[in-house]
VOBAKOL-290157 format. One record per atom (N, C-alpha, C): x, z negated, y; residue in one letter. Coordinates in pm, whole numbers, plus 50000, padded with zeros to 5 digits. Example, Ala and Ser with C-alpha at 12.3 -4.5 7.8 and 13.67 -1.06 7.14 Angstrom:
% residues 2
513194922049431A
512304922049550A
513204922049670A
512854929249775S
513674928649894S
512904921350003S
This chain:
% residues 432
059701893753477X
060381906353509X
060871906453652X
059951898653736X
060091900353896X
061581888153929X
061711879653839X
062811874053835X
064361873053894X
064881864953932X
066041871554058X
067581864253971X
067841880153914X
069021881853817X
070571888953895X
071121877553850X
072741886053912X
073631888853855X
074031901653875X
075121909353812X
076341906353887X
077491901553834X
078981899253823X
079511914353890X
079591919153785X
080111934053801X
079591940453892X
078691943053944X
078081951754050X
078001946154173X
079251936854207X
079301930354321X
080781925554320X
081661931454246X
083111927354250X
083791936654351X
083371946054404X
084661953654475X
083901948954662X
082481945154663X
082201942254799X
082811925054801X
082721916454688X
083211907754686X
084481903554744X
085431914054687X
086851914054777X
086901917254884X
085691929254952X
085631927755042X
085361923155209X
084881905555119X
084051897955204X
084841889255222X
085741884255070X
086031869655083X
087761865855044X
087711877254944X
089231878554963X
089561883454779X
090821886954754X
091381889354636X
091491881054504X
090471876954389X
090881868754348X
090931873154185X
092501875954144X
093341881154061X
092541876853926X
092731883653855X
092411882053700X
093271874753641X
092541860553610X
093741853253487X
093291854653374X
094991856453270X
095171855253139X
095781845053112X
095721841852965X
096241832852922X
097661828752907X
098191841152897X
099451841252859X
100091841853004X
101171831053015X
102261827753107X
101131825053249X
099971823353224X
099251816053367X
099341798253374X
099581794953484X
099661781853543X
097971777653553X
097721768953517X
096481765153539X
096011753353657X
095331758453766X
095781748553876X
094031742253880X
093341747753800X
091861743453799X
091171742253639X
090391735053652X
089641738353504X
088751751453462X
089401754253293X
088511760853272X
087521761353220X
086251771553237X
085061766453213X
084721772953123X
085541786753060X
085031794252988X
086231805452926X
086111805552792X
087531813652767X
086411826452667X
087551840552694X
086221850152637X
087261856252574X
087391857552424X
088691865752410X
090081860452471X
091091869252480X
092031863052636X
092021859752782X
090651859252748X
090241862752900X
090091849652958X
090261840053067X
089511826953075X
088721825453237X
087871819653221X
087151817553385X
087511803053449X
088121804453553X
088161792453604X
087051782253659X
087391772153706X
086031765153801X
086291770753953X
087111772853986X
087241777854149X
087301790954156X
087011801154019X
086321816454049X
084851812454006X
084531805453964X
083391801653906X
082731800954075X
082961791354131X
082561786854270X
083011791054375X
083711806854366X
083801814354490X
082541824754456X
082371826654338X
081391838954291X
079841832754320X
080081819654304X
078221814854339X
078081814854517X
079261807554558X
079441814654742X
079441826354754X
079261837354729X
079111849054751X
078001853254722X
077661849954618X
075931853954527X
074791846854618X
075381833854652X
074711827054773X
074591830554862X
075431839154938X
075451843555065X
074611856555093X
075161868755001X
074471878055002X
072941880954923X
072111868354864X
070961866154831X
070701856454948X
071281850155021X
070611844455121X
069761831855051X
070181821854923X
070041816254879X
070921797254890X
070521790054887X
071201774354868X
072431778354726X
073811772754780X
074231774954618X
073851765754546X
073391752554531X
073121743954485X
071631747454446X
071111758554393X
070121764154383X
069761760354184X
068581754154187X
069061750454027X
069421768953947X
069711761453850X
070331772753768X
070771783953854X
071201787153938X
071751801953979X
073731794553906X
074061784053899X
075591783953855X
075531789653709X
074231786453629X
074181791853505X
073871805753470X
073051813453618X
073011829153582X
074311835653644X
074901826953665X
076291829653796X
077321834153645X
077611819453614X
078401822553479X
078311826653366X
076861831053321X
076361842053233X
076991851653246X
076741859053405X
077481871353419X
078731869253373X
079341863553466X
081091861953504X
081121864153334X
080821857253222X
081041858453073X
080841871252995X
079871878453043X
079161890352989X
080441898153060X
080811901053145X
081811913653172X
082811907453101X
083701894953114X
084541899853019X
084531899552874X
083031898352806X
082981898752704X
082791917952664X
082171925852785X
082341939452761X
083821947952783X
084241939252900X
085971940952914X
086571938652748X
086471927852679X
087181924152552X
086421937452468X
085471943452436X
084981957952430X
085871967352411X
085871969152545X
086211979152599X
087801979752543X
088481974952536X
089711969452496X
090131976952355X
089161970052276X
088671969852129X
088141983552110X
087421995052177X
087102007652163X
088252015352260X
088992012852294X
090262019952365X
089602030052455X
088972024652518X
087972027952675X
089452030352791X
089422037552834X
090872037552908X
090412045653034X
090962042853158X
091002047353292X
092392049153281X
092502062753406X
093982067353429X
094622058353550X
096092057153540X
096432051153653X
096322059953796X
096052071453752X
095922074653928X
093722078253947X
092962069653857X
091622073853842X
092022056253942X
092432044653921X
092632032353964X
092962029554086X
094292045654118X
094632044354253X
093892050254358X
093412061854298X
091932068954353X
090952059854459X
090522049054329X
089272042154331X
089732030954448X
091332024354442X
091482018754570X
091522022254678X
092172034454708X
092572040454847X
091082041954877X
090192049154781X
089242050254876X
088562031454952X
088232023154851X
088182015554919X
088962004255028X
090122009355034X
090652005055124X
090602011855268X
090082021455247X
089562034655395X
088692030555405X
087432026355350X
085822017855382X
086942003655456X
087701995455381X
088081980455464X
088521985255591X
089461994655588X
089681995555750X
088932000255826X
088192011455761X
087242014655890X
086372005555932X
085961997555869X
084931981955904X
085841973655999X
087371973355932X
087851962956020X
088491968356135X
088341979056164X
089161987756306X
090121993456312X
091831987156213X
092581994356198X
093301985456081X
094211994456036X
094841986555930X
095281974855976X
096011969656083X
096501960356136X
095611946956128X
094171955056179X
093191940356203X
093271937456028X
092941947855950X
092321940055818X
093481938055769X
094901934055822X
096151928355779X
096381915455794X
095711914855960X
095641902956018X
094391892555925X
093401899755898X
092081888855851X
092741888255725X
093341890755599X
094001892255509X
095151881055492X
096031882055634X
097371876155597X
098401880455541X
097921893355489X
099161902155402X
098981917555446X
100321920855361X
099991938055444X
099211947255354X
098891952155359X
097661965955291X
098671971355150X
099671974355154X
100311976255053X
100361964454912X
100511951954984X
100781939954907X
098961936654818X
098181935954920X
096581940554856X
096451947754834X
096891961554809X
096131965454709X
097031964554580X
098181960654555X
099041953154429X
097971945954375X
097671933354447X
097161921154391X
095701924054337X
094921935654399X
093611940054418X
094201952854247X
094541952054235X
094651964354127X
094481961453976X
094531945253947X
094081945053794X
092711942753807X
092261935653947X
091331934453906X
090331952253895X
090301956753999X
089781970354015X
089971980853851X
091021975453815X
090781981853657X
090121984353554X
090031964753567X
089471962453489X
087731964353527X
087131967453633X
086121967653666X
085841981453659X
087061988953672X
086482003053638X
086242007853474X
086961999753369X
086711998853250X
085541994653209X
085041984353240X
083791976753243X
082451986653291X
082271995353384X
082122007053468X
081712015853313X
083392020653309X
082892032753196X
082302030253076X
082802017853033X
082332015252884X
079862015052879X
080272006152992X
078842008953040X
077962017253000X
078532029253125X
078122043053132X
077912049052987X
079102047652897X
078862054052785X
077842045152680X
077472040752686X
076482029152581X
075362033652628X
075122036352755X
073802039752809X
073232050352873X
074462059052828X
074122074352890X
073052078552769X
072582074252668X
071492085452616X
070452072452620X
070442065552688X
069042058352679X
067802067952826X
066942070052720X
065682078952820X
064662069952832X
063632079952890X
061972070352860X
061212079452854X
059902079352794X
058872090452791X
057982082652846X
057182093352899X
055872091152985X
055302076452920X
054542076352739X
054222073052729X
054822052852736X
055852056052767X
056432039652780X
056472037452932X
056502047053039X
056082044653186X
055162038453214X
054182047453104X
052912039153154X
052452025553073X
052952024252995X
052862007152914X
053812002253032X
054602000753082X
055541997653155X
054461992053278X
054062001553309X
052772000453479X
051421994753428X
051161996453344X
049771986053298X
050021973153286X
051411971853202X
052481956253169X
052381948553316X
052771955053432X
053111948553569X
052941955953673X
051851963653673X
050941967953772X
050771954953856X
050231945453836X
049691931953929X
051131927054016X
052081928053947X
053471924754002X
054851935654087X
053671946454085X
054931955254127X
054841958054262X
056061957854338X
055741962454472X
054881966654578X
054481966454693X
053311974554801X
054761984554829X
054431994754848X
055422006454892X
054422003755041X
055702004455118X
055942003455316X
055292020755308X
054832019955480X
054592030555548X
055902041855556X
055732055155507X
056882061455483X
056572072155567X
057332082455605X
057602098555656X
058422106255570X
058202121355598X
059102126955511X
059502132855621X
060602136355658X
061162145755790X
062202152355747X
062082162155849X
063382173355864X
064002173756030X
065392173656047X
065882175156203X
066962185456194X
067022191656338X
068392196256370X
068692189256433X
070252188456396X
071602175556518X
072212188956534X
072832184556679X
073822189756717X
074302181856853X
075762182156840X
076742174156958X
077222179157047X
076882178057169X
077322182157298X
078732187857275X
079212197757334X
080522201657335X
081142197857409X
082442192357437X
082722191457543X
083532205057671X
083142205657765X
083612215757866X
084662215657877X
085462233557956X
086432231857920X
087172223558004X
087112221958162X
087752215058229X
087942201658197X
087452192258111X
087912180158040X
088232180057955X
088242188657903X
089032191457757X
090552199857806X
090592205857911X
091702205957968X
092852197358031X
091962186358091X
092462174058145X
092952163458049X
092142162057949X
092642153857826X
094062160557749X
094362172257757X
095152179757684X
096812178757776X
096582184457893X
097272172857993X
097922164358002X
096912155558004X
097582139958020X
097982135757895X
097712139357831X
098572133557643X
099642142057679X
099912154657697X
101262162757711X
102182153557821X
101472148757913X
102452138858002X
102792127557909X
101722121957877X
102322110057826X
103212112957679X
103572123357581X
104702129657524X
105372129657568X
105902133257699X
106632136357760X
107882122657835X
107042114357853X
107692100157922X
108432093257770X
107182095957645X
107882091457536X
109352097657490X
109482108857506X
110312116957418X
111662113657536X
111622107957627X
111982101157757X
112352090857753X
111832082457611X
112482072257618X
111312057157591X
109712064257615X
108752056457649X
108782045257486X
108422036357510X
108042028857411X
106642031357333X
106372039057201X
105462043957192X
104192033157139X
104222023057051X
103562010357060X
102852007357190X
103802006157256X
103472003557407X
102612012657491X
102932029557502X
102032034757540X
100842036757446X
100702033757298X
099212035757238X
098602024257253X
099232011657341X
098012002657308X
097422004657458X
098452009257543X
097722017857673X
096752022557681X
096842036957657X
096622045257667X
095622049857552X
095742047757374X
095332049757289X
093702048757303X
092882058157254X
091312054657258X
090882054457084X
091682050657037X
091382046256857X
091122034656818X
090882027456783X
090602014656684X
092122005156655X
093312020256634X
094262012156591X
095232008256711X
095122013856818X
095312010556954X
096241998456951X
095461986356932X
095581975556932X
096951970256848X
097141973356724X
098421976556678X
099561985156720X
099091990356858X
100511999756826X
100292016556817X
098582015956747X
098682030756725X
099072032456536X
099532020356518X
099972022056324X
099072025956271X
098732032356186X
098112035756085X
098592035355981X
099272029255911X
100012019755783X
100302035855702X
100372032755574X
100882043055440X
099672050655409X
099892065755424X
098622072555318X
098812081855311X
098612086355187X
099072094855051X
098542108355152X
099352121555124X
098722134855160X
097132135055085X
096162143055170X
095192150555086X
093612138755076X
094462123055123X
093032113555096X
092892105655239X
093542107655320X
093082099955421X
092982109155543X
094102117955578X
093422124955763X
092942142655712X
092202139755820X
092082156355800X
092722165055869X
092682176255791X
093722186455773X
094692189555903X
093762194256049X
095142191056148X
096532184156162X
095672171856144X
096312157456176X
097382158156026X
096992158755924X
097722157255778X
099202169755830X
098442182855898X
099792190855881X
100712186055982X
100322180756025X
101162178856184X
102322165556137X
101592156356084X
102362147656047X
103462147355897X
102842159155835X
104042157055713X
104522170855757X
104732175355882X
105372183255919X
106812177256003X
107002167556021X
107682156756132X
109092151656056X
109962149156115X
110932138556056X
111022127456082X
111762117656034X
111412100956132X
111602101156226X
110572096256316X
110832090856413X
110492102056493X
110482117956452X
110132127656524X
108512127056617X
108202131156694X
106652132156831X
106732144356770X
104852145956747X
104462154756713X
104412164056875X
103802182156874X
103312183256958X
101852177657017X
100922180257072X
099782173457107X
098902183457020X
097972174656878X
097062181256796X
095982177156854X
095112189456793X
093612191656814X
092932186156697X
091752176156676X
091642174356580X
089432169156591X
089292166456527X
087792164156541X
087302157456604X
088372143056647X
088442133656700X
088472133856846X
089512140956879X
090042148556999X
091522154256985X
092332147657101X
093672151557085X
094652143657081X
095242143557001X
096662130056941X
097982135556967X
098862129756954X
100322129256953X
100762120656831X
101432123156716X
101862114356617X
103332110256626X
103882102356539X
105182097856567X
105272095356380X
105582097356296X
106662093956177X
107152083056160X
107132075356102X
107592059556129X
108642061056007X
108032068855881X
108932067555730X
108052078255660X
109032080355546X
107982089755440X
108922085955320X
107722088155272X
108162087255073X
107372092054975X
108242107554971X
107312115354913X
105902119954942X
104862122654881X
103982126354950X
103112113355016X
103672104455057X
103122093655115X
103922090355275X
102852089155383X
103322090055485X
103212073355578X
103972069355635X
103762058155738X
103902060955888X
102642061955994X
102852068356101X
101862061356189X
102472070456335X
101152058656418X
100912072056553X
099652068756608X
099322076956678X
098852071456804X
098542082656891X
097962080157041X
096242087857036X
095572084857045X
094392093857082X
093892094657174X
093272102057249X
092622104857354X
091012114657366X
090382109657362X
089192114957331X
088752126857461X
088032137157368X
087652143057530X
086272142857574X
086192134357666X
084802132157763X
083752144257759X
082392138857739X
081182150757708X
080742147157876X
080772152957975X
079872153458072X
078072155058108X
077742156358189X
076362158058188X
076132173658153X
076872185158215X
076392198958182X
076692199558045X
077302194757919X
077522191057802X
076482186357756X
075842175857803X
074762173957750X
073302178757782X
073342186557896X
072452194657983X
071982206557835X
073242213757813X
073502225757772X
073152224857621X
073132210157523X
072742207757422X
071232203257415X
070962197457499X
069522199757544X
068552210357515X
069182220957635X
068602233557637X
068072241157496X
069672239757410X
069552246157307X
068762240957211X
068682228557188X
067702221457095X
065972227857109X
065542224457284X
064442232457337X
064162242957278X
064992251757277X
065172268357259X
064492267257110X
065422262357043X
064992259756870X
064192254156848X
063202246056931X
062212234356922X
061102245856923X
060892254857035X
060042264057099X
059852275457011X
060602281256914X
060722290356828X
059932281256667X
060302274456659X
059752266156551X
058082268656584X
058122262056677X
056582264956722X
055832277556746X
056602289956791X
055982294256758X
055912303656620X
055982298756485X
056072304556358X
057812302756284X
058372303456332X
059612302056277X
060012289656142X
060722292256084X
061002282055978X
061752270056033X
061662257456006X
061982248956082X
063672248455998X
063292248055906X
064082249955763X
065432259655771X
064942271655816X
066022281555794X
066622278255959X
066212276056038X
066492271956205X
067712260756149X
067522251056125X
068192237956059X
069552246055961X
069072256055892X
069742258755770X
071212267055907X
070592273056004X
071522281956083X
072382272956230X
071472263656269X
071602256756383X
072102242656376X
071852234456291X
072042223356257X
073542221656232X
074472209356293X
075402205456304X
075642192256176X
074452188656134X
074562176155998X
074872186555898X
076502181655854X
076972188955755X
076072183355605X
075192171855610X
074672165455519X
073292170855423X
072612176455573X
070972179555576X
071142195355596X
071912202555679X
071802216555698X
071262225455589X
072522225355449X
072072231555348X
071162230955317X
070362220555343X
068662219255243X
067422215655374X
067952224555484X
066912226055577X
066912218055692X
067402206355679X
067382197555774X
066802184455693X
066692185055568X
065182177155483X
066072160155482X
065722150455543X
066152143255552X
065332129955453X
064242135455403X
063722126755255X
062612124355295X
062202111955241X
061052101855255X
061762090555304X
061322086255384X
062222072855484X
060722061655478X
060892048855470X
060342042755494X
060172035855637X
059212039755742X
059502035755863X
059982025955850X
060062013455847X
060401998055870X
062291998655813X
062652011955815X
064012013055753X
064792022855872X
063692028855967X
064402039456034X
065122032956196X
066152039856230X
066972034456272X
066172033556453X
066482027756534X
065872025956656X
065562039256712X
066032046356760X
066432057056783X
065802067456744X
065522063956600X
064582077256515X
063342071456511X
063112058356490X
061492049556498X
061172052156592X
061132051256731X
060532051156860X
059802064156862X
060762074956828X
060232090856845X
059502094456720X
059552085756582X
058642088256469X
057392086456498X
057542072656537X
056092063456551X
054792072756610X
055262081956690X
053932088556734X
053362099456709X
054402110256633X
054562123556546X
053292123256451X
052362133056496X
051252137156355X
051942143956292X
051762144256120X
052522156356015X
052132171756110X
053492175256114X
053302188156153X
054052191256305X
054182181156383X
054272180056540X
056102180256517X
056632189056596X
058242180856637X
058252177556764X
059662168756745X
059622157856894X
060312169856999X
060342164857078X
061342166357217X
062892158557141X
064042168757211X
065162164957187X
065152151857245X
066092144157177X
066492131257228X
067822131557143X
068362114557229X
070082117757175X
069512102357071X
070902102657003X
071282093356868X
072682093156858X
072802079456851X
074012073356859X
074972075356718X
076002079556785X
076672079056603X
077842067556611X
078922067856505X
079672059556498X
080662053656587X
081522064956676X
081872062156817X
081712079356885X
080742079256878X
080152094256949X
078922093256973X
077982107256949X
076132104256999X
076482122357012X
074652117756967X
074012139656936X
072562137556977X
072402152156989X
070802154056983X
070982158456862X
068692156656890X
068382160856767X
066942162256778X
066432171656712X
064682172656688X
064512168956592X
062952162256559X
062892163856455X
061532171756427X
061482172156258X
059812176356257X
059482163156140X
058162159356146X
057332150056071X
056482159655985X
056792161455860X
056252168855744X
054882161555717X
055192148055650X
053872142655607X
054152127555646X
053252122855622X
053492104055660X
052292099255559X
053052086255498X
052282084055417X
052122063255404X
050522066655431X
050412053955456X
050972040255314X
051232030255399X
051372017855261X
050102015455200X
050432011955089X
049542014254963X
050082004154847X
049601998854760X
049751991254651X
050962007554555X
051182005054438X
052132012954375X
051652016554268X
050902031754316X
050532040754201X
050632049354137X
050612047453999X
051242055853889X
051042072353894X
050262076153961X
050182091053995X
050972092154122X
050892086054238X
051322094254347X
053022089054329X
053892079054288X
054432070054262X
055072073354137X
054902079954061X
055162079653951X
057152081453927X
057752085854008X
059392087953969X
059542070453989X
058912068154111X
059542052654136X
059322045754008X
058202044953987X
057612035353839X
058612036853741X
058782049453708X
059822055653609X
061252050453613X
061642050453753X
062772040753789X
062922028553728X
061942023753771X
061602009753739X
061792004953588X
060832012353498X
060522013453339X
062182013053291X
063062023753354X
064372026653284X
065072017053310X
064462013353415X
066031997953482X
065451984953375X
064621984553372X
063981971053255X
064351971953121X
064271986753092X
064681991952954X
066301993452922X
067131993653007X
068441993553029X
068901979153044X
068171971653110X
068601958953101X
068461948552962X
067241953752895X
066921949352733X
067921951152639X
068291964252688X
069891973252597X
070821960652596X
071131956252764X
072351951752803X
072171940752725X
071031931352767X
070871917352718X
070931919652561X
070431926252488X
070661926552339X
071871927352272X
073021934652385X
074341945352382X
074971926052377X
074931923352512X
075621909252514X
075421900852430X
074171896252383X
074211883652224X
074731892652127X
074731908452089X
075681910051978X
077591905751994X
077801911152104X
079331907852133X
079431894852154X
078721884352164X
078791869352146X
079591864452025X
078821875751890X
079061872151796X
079741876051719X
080501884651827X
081701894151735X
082921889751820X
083111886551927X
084361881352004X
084381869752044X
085601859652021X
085881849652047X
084971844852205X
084501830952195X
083361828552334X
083561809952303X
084181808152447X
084081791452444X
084021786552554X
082341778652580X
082081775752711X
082361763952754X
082671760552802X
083241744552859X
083131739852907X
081131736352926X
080611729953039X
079651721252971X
């Protein structure tokens, strides 16, 4: 059971995002520049997707590829999806074309934000963002088909107690030590910035509008001047659709513009920008910007301090930490539900939050301290509810995890049973 099994499918969209695009071949009108190892239906597997997928499975298991048999649980998978793809086909399982375009844009907003700006992940690519996600789109289809057909085969599989616990008697000896955990609750909140730098930033972007609309080369002043990611390009921020990529300031400002038109200087979460229009087509925009962030000073962070204190001191004496969080708290994530930030396993918590956990009895909150965010930083208190020491994995205190567990074994029996029937109902020829 403890066995180290890999799924195809549940690693195809980070796949592209590691190593690169590699298109779905059919039979019909494909050039064959490698051998194939496996034909499923119309479907066929090459030897050089065969051996980009075990480099990847290798990499992110942190495994030898030359690992015995992992090429044979490698191409098990790779066979099993498109033997549920040929399925899926066959039960007229269907995704919409804009459920496909959905599912890319969003992941193409995860590639750039990893890679800094559209430009860089153009550059590591070789092609432009438009042209990937073309090439990136049968495959993503077909993986979202594969996806639903899934879902529906195994949306009424349950478990009852009484198979949990055959489940935990079965591999009690083999199941996990659960790590030292906490359960906590915090308020965040981010320094504001004052107004006199937030005045000064507002300013100097209005000057630098101003030299542009003058004549300035605007490429030129965002790789200046720009404090964004996409800087480096120019300030581009490539094609994106109204409604899925900026927020709302920034979105009105720019499909408010004509080509080539300078926005005025927007306010936005970020700070304050100037946009420029490059093209539009329809509700799809191509544009590039300047940003300028506005500086948090020390009385900014003096003054977020204070207030954290204030709320720290009221907690203590009787107050709900909960409803404080529910009123005060700036994590649009945790606010609604108190501040309740789960059960964390220390050996998982981030530097920042470990240092100030590590010494918290259930019950104690910390002293404000700051935490770094993505290109910003907040305070935050927290409180330490309970802490709960590591322990072997038991069926009373433990019991959702176990349950987890029971359903994922029992779902996988489905699958493996699901796959030797479609063996024997759809064309399958292995060629090794």
């Amino acid at each position: 059971m403890m066995g180290l099994r890999f799924s195809y499918s549940t690693v195809a969209v980070a796949w592209f995002s590691l190593v690169g695009l590699t298109g779905t071949n059919h039979l019909a009108g494909q050039t064959l520049l490698d051998r194939i190892v496996a034909v499923v239906d119309k479907e066929i597997i090459t030897e050089s997707q065969l051996q980009q997928q075990i480099s990847y499975i290798a990499l992110q298991n942190r495994v030898d590829p030359n690992t015995p048999g992992l090429r044979d649980q490698v191409l098990d998978a790779m066979v099993a999806d498109k033997l549920i793809l040929a399925q899926a086909i066959i039960d007229s399982v269907m995704v919409t074309e804009e459920e496909v375009t959905q599912a890319i844009d969003q992941q193409f907003r995860n590639l750039i934000l990893r890679a800094g700006s559209e430009q860089r992940l153009e550059q590591m690519y070789g092609k432009p963002v438009a042209r990937l996600k073309r090439e990136y789109r049968p495959e993503a289809r077909e993986q979202m088909l594969i996806q639903r057909i899934r879902q529906q085969r195994e949306a009424n599989i349950q478990i009852s107690r009484r198979e949990v616990e055959e489940f935990y008697e079965s591999y009690r000896d083999s199941l996990p030590t659960i790590s030292e955990e906490v359960q906590l609750r915090h308020i965040f909140i981010a320094p504001k910035p004052d107004s006199v730098h937030e005045e000064q930033t507002r300013r100097m972007l209005s000057a630098i509008r101003d030299s542009l609309v003058a004549g300035g080369d605007f490429p030129d002043f965002a790789r200046r001047y720009s404090q964004d990611g996409s800087a480096p390009g120019g300030g581009d921020l490539g094609w994106a659709k109204r409604g899925l990529v900026f927020v709302p300031e920034f979105e009105q400002a720019v499909f408010a513009l004509r080509e080539n038109e300078i926005s005025p200087v927007v306010k936005t979460q970020f700070g304050y920008h100037i946009v420029q229009l490059i093209e539009r087509r329809g509700e799809s925009v191509h544009a590039r910007h300047i940003l300028l962030r506005v500086e948090k000073g020390p009385p900014s962070d003096s003054a977020t301090v204070q207030q954290l204190r204030g709320l720290r001191g009221r907690a203590l004496q009787g107050e709900s930490f909960a409803e404080l969080a529910r009123t005060h708290s700036e994590d649009d994530n945790t606010k609604s539900v108190g501040g309740d930030l789960g059960l964390i396993a220390v050996d998982q918590l981030e530097s920042d939050f470990g240092s100030v956990v590590k010494d918290l009895k259930p019950g104690e909150i910390s002293q404000p301290h700051r935490i770094a965010l993505r290109e910003s930083y907040g305070y935050q208190i927290v409180l330490l509810e309970k802490r709960i020491p590591a322990h072997a994995m038991d069926l009373d205190q433990d019991y959702r995890r176990v349950e987890q567990m029971a359903l994922f074994v029992k779902k996988n029996r489905f699958y493996a049973d699901w796959i030797e029937e479609l063996k024997n109902n759809i064309y399958l020829d292995i060629r090794l």
